[in-house]
KERONU-336985 format. One line per 2 residues: for each residue y, z, x of N, C-alpha, C, O, CB. Coordinates in nm, 4 decimals, decimal comma, always signed. Glycine has a CB too. Layout:
<tibas>
Y/Z/X/Y/Z/X/Y/Z/X/Y/Z/X/Y/Z/X ~ ...
</tibas>
This chain:
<tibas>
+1,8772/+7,5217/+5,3494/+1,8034/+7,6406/+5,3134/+1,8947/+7,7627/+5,3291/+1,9670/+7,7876/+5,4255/+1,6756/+7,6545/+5,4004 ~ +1,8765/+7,8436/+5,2029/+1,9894/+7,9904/+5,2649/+1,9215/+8,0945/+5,3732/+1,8056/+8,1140/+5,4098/+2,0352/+8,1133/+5,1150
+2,0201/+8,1389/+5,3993/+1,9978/+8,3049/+5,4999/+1,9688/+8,3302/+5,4333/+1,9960/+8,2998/+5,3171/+2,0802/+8,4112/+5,5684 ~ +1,8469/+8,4494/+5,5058/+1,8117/+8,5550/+5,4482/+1,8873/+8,6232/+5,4206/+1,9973/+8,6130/+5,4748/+1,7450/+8,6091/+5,4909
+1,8576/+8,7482/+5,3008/+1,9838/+8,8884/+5,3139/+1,8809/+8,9943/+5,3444/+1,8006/+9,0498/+5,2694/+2,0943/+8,9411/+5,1428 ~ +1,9068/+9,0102/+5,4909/+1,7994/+9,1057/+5,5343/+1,8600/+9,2925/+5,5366/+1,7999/+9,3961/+5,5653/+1,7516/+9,0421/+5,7085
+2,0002/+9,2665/+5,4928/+2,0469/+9,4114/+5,4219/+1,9810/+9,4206/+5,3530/+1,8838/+9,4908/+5,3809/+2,1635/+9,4427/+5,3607 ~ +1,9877/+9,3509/+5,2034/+1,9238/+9,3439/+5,0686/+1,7974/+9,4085/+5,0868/+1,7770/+9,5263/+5,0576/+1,9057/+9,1989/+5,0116
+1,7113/+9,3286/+5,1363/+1,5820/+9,3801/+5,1977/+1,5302/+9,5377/+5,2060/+1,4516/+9,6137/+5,1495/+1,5904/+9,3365/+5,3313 ~ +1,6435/+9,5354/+5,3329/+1,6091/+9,7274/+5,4093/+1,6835/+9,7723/+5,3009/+1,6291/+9,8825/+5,2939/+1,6905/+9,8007/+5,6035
+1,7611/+9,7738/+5,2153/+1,7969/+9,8529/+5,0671/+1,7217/+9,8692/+4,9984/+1,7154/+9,9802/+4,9456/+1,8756/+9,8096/+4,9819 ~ +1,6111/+9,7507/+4,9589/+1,5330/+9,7734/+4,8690/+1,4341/+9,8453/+4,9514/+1,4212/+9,9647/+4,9243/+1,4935/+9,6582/+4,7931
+1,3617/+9,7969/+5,0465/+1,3003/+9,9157/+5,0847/+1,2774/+10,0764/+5,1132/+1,1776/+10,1426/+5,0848/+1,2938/+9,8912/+5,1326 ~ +1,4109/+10,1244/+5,1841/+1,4774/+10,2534/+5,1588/+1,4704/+10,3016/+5,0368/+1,4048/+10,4037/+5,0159/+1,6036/+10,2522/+5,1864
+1,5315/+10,2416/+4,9438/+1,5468/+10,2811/+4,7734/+1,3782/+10,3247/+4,7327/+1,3502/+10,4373/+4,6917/+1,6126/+10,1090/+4,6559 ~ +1,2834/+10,2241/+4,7503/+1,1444/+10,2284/+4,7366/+1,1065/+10,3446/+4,8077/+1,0378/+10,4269/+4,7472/+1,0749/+10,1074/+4,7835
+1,1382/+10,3660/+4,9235/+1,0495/+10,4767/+5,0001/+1,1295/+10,6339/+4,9461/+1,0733/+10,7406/+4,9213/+1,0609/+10,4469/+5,2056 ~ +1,2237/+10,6128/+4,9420/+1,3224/+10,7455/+4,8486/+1,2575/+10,7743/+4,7471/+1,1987/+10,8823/+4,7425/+1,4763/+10,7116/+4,7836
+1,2535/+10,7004/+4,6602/+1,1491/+10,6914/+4,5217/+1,0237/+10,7598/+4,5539/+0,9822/+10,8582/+4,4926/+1,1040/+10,5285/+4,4738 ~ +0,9445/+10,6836/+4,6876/+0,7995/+10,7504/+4,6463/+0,8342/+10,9271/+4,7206/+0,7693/+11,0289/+4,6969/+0,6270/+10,6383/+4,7454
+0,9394/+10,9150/+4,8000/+0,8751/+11,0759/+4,8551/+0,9482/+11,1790/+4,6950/+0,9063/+11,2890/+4,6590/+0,9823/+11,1480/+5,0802 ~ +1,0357/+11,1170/+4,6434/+1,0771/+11,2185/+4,5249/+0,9831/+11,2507/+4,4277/+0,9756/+11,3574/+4,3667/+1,1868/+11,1702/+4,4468
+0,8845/+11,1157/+4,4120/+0,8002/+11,1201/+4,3368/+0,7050/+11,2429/+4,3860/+0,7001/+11,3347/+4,3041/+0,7487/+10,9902/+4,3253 ~ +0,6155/+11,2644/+4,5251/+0,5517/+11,3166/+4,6020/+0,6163/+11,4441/+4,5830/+0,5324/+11,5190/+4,5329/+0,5435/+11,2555/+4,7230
+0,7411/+11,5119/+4,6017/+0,8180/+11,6450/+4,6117/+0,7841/+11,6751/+4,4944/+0,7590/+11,7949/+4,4816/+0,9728/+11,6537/+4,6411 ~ +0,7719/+11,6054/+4,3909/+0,7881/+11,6522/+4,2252/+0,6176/+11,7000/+4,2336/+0,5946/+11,8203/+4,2220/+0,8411/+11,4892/+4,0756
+0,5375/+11,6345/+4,2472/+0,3994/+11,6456/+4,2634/+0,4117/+11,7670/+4,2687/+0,4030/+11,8491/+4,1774/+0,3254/+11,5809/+4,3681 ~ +0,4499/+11,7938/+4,4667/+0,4304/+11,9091/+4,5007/+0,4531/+12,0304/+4,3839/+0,3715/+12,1083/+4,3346/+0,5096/+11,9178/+4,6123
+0,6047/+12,0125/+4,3597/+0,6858/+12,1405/+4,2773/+0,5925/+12,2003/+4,1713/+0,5556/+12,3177/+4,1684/+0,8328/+12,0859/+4,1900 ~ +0,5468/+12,0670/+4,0517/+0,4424/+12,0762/+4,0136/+0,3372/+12,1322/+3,9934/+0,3013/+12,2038/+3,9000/+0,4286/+12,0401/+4,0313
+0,2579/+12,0798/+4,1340/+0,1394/+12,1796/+4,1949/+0,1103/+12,3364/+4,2032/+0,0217/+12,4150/+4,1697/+0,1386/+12,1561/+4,3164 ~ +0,2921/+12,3386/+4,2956/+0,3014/+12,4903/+4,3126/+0,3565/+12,6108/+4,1765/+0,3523/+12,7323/+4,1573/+0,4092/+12,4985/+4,4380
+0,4048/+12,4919/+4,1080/+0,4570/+12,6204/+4,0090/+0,3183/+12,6361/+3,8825/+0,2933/+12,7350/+3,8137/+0,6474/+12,5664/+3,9126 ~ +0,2361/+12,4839/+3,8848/+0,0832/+12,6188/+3,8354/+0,0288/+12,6888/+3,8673/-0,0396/+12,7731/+3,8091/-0,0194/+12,6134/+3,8096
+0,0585/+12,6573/+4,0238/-0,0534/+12,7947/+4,1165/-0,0221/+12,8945/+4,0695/-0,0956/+12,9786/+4,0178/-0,0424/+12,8324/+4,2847 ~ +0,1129/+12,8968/+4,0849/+0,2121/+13,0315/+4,0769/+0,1808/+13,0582/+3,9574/+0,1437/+13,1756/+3,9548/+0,3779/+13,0231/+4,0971
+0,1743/+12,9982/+3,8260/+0,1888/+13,0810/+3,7040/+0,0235/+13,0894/+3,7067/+0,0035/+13,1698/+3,6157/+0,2791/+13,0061/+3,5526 ~ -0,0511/+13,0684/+3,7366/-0,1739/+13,1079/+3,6948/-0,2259/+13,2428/+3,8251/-0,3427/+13,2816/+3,8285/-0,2785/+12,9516/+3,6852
-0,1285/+13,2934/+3,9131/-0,1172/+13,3924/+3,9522/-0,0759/+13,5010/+3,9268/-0,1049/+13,6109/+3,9740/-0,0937/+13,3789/+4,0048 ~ +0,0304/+13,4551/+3,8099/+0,1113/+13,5295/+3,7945/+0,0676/+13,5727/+3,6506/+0,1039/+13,6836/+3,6113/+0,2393/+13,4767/+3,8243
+0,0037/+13,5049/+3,5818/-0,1063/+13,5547/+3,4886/-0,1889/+13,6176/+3,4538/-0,1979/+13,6682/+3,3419/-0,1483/+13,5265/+3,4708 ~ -0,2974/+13,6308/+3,5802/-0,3314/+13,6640/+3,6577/-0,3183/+13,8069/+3,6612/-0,4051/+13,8868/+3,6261/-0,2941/+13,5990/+3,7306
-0,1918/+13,8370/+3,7107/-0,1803/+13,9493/+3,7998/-0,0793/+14,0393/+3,6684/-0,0968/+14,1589/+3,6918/-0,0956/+13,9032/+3,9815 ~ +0,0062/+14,0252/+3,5566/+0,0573/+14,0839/+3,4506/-0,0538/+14,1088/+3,3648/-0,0059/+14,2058/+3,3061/+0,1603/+14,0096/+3,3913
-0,1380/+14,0974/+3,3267/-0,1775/+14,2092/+3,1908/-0,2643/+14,3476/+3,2880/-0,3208/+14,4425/+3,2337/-0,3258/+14,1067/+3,0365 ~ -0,2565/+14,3298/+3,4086/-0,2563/+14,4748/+3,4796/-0,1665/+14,5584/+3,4851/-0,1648/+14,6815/+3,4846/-0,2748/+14,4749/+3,5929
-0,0880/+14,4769/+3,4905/+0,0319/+14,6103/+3,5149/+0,1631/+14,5754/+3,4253/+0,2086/+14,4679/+3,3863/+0,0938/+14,6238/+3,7036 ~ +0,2005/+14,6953/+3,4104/+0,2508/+14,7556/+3,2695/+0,3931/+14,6438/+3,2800/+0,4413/+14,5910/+3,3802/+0,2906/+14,9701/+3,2666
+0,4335/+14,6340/+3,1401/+0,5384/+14,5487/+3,1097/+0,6708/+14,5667/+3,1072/+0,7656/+14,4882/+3,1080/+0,5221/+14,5124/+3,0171 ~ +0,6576/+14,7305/+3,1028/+0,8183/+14,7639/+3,0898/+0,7847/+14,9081/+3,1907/+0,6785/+14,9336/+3,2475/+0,8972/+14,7967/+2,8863
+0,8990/+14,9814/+3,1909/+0,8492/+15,1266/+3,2403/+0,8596/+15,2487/+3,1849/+0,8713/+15,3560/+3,2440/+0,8973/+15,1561/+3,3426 ~ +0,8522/+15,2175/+3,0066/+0,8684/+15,3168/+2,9500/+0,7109/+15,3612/+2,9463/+0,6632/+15,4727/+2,9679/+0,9503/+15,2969/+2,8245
+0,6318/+15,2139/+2,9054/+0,5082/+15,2483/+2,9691/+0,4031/+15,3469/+3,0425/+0,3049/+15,4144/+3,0114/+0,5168/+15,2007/+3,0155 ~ +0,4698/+15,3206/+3,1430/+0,4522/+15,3604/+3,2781/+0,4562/+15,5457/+3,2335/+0,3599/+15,6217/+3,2231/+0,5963/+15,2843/+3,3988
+0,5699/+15,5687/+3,2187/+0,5651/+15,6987/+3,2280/+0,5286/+15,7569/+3,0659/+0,5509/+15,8768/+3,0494/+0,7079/+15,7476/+3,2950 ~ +0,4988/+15,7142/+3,0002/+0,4143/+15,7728/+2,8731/+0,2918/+15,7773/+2,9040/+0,2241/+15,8595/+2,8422/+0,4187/+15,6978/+2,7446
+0,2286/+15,6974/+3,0012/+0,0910/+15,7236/+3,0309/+0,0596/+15,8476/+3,1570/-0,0408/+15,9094/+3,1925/+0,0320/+15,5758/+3,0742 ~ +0,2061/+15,8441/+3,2006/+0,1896/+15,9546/+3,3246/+0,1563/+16,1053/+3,2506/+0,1394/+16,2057/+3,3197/+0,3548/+15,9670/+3,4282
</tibas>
């Protein structure tokens, strides 16, 4: 019967668990950059776009 290759193993596992947290970080990034643009949406057609704007209305 052969040895195990219990390197092989903890490689593939490591590799697997690397995978899911990159997967999970991307989620996150994801998550946060709709928050962000739907804040940031949000918060621009209040206030003026440029600043020539700004001071033609002053």
């Amino acid at each position: 019967m052969a040895k195990p290759n219990y390197k092989f193993d903890k490689r593939q596992r490591d590799l697997a668990k690397k995978k899911q947290q990159d997967e999970k970080l991307l989620r996150k990034r994801a998550k946060n950059a709709a928050a962000g643009a739907d804040e940031t949406s949000v918060a621009q057609p209040d206030a003026p776009s440029n600043g020539a704007a700004a001071t033609a209305e002053s």
